[in-house]
PDB file of N, CA, C and O in Angstrom, chain B, residues numbered from 101:
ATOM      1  N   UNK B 101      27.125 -38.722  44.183  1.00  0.00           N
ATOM      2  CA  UNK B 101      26.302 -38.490  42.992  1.00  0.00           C
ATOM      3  C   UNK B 101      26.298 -39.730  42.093  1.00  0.00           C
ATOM      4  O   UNK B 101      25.267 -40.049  41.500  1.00  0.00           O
ATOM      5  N   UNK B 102      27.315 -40.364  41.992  1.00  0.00           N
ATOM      6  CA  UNK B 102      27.445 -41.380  41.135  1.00  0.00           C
ATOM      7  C   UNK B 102      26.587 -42.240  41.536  1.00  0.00           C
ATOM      8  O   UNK B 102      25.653 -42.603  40.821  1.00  0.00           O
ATOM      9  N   UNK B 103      26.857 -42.821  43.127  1.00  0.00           N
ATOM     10  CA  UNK B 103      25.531 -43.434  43.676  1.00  0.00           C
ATOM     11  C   UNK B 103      24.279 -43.246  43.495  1.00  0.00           C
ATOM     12  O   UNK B 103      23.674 -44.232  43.072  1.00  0.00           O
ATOM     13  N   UNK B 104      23.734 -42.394  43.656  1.00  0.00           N
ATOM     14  CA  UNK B 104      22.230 -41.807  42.892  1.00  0.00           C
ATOM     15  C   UNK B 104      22.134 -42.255  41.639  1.00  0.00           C
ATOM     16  O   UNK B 104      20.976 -42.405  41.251  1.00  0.00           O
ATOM     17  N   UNK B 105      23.003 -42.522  40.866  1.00  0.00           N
ATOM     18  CA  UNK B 105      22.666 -42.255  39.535  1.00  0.00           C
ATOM     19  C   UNK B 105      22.681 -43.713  39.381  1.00  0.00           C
ATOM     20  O   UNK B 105      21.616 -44.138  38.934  1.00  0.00           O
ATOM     21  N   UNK B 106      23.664 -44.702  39.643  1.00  0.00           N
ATOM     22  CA  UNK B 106      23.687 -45.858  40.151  1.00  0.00           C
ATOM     23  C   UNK B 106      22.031 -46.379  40.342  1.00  0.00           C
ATOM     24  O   UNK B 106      21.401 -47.150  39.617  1.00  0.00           O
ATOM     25  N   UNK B 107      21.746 -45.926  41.132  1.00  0.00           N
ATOM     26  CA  UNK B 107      20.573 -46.260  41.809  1.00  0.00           C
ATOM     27  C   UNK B 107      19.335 -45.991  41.282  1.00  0.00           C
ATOM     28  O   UNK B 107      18.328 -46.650  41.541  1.00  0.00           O
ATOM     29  N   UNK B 108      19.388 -44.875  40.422  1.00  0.00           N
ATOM     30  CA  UNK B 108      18.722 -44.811  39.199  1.00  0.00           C
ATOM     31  C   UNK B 108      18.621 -45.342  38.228  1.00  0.00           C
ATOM     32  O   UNK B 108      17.529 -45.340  37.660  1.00  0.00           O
ATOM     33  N   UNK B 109      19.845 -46.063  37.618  1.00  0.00           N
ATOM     34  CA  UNK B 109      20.249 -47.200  36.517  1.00  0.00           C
ATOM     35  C   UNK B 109      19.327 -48.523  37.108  1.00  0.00           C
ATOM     36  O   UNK B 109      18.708 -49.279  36.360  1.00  0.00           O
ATOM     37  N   UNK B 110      19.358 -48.630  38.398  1.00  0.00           N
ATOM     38  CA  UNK B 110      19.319 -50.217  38.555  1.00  0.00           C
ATOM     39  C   UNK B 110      17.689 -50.050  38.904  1.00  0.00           C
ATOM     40  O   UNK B 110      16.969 -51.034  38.739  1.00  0.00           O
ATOM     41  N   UNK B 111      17.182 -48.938  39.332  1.00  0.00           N
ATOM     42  CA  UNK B 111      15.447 -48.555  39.865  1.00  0.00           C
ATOM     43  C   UNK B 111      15.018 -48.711  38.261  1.00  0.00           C
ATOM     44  O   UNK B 111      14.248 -49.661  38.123  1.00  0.00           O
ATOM     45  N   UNK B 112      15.334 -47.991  36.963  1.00  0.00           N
ATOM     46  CA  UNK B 112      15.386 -48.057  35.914  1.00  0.00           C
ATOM     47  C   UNK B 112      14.984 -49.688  34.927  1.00  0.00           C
ATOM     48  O   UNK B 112      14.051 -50.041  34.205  1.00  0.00           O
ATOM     49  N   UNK B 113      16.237 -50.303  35.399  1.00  0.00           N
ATOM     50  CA  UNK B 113      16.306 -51.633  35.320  1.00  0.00           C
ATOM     51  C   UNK B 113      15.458 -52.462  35.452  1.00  0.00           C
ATOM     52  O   UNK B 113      14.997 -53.178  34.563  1.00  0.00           O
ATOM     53  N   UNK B 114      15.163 -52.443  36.611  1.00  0.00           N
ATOM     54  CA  UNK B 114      14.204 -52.962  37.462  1.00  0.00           C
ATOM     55  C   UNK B 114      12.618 -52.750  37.064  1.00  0.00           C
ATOM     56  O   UNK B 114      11.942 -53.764  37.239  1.00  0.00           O
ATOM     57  N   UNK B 115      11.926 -51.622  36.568  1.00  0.00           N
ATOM     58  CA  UNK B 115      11.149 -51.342  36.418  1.00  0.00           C
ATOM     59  C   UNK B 115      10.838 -51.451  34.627  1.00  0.00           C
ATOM     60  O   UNK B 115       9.662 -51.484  34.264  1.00  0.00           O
ATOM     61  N   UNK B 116      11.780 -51.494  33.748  1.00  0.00           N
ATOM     62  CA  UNK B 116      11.792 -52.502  32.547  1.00  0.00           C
ATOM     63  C   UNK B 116      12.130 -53.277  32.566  1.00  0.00           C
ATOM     64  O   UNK B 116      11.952 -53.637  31.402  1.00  0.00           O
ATOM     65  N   UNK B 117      12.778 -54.344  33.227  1.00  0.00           N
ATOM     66  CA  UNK B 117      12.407 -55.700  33.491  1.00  0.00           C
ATOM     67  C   UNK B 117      11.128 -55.780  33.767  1.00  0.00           C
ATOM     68  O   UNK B 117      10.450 -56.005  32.764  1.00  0.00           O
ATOM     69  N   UNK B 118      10.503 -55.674  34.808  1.00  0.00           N
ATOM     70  CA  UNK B 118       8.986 -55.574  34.714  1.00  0.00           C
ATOM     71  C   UNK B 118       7.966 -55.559  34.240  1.00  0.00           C
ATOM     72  O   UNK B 118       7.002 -56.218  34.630  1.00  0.00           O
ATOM     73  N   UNK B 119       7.990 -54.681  33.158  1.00  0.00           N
ATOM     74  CA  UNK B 119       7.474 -54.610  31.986  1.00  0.00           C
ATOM     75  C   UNK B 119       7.504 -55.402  31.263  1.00  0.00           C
ATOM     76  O   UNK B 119       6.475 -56.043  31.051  1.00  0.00           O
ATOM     77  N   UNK B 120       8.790 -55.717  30.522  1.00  0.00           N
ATOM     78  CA  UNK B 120       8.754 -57.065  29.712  1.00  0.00           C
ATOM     79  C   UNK B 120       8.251 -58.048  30.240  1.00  0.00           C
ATOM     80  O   UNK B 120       7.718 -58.926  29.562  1.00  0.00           O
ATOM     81  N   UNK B 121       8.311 -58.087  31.354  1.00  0.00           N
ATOM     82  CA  UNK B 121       8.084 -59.687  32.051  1.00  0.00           C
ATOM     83  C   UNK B 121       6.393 -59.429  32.055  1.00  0.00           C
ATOM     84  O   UNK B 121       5.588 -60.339  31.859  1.00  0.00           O
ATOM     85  N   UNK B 122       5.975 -57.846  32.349  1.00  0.00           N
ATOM     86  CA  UNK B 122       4.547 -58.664  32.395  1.00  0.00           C
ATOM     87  C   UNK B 122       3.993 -58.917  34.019  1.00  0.00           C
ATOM     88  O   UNK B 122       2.822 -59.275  34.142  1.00  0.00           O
ATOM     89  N   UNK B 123       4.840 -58.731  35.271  1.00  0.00           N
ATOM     90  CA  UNK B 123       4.486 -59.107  36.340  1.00  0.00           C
ATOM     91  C   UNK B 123       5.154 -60.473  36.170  1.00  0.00           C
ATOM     92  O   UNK B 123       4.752 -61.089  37.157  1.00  0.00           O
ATOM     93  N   UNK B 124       5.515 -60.846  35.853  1.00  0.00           N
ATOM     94  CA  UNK B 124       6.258 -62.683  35.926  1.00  0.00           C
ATOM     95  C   UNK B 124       7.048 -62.324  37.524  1.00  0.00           C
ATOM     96  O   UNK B 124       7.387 -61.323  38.156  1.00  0.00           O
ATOM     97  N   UNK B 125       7.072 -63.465  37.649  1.00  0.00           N
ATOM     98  CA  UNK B 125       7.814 -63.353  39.394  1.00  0.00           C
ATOM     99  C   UNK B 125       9.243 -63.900  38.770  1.00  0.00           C
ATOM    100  O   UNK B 125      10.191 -63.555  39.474  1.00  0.00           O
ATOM    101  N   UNK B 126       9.588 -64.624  37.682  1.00  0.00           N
ATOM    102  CA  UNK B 126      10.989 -64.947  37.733  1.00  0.00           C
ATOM    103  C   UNK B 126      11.801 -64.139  37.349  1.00  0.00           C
ATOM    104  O   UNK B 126      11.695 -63.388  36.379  1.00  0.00           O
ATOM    105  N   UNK B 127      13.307 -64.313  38.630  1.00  0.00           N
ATOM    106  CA  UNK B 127      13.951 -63.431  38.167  1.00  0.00           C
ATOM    107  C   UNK B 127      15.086 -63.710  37.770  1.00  0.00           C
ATOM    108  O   UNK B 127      16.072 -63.039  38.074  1.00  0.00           O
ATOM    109  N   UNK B 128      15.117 -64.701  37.059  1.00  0.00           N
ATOM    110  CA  UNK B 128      16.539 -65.774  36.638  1.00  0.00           C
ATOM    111  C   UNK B 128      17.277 -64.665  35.800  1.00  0.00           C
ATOM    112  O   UNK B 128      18.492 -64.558  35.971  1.00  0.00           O
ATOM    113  N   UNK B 129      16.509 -63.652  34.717  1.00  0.00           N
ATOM    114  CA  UNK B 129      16.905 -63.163  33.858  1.00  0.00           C
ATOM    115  C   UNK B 129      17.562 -61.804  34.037  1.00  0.00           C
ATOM    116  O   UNK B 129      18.573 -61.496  33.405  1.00  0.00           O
ATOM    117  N   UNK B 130      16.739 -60.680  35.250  1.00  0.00           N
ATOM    118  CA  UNK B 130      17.038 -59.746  35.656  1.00  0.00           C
ATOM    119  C   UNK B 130      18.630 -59.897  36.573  1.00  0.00           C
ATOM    120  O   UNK B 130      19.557 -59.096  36.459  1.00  0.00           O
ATOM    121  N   UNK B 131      18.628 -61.274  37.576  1.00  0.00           N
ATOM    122  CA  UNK B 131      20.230 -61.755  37.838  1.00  0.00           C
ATOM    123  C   UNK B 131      21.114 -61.462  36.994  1.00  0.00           C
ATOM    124  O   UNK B 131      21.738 -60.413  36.834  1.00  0.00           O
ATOM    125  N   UNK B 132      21.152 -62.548  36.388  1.00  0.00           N
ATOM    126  CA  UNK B 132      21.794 -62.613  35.392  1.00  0.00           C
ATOM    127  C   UNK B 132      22.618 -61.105  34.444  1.00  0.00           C
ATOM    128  O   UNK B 132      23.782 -60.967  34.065  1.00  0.00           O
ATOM    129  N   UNK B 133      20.829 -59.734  34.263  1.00  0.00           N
ATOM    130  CA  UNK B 133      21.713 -59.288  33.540  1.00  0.00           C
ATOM    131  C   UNK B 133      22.385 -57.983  34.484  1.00  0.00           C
ATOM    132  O   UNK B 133      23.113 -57.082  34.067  1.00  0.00           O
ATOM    133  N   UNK B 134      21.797 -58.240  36.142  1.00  0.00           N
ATOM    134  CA  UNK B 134      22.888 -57.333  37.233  1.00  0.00           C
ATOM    135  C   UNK B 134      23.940 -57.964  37.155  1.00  0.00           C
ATOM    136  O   UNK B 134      24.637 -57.020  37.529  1.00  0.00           O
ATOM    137  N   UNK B 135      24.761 -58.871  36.965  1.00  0.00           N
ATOM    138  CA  UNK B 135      25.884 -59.622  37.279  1.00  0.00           C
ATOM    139  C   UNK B 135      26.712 -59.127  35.957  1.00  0.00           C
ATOM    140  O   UNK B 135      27.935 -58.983  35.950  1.00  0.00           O
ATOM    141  N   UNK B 136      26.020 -58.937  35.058  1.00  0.00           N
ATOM    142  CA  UNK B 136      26.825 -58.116  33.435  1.00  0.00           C
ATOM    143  C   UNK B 136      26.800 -56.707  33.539  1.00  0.00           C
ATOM    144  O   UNK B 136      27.063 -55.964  32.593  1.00  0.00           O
ATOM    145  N   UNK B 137      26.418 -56.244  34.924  1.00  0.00           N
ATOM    146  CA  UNK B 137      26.688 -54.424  34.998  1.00  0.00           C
ATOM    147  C   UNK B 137      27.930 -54.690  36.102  1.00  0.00           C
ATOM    148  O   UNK B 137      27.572 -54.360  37.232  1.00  0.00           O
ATOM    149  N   UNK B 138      28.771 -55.008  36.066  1.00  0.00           N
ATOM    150  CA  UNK B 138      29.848 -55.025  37.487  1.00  0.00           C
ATOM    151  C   UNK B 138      30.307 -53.347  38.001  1.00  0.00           C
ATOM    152  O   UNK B 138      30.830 -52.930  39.034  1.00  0.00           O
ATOM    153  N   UNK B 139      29.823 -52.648  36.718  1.00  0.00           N
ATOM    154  CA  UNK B 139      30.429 -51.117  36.869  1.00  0.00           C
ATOM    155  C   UNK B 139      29.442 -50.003  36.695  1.00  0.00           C
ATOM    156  O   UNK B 139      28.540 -50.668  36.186  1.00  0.00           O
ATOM    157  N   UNK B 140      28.998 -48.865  36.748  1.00  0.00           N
ATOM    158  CA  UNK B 140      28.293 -48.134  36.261  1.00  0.00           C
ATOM    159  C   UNK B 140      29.037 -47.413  35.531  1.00  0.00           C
ATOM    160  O   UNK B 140      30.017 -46.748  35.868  1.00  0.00           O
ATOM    161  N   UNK B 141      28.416 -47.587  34.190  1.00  0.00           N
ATOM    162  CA  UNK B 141      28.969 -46.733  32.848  1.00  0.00           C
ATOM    163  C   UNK B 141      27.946 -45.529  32.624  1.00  0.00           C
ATOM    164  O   UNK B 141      26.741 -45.759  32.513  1.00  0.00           O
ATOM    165  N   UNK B 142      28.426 -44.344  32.565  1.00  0.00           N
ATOM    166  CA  UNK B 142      27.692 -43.397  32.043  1.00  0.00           C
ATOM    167  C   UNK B 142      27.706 -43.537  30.503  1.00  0.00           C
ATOM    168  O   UNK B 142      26.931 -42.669  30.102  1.00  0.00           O
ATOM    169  N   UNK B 143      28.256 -44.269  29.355  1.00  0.00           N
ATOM    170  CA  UNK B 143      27.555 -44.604  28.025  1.00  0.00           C
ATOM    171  C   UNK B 143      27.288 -45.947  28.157  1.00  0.00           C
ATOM    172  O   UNK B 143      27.770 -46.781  27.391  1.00  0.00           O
ATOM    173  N   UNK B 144      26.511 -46.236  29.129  1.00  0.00           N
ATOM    174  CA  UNK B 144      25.704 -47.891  28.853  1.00  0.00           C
ATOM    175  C   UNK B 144      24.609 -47.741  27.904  1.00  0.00           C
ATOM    176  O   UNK B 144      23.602 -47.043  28.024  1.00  0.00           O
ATOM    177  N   UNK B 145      24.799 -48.158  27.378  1.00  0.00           N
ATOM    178  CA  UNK B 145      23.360 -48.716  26.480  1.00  0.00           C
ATOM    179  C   UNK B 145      22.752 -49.872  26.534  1.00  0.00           C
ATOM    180  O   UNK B 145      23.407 -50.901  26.697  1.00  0.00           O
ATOM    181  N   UNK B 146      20.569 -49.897  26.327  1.00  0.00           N
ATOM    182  CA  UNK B 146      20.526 -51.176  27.163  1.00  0.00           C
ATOM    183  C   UNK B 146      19.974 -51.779  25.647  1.00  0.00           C
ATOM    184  O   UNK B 146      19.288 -51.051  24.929  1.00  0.00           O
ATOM    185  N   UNK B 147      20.259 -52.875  25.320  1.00  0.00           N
ATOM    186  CA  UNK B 147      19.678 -53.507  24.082  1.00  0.00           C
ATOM    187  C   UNK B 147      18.416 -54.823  24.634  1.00  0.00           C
ATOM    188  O   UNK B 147      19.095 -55.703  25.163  1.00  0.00           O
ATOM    189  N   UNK B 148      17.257 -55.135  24.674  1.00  0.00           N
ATOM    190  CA  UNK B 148      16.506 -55.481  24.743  1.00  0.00           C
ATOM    191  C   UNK B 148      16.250 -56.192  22.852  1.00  0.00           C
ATOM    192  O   UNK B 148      15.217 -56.791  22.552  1.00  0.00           O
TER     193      UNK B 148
END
């Protein structure tokens, strides 16, 4: 279950990154901010 939810966080992610970007193909920024999730927190909060 955690996995799912996991996988939901990062489908999530992924799909507002997107948005902001606009369709931009770079993904220097979305790296970057998977490498600052090392864990899945159920109280993550995302600040944009």
């Amino acid at each position: 279950m955690i996995n799912e939810m996991q996988n939901d966080l990062e489908h999530l992610i992924e799909r507002t990154y997107q948005f902001y970007n606009k369709g931009n193909d770079d993904r220097t920024y979305f790296k970057k901010f998977e490498f600052s999730l090392p864990s899945f927190d159920p109280n993550l909060k995302l600040y944009w």
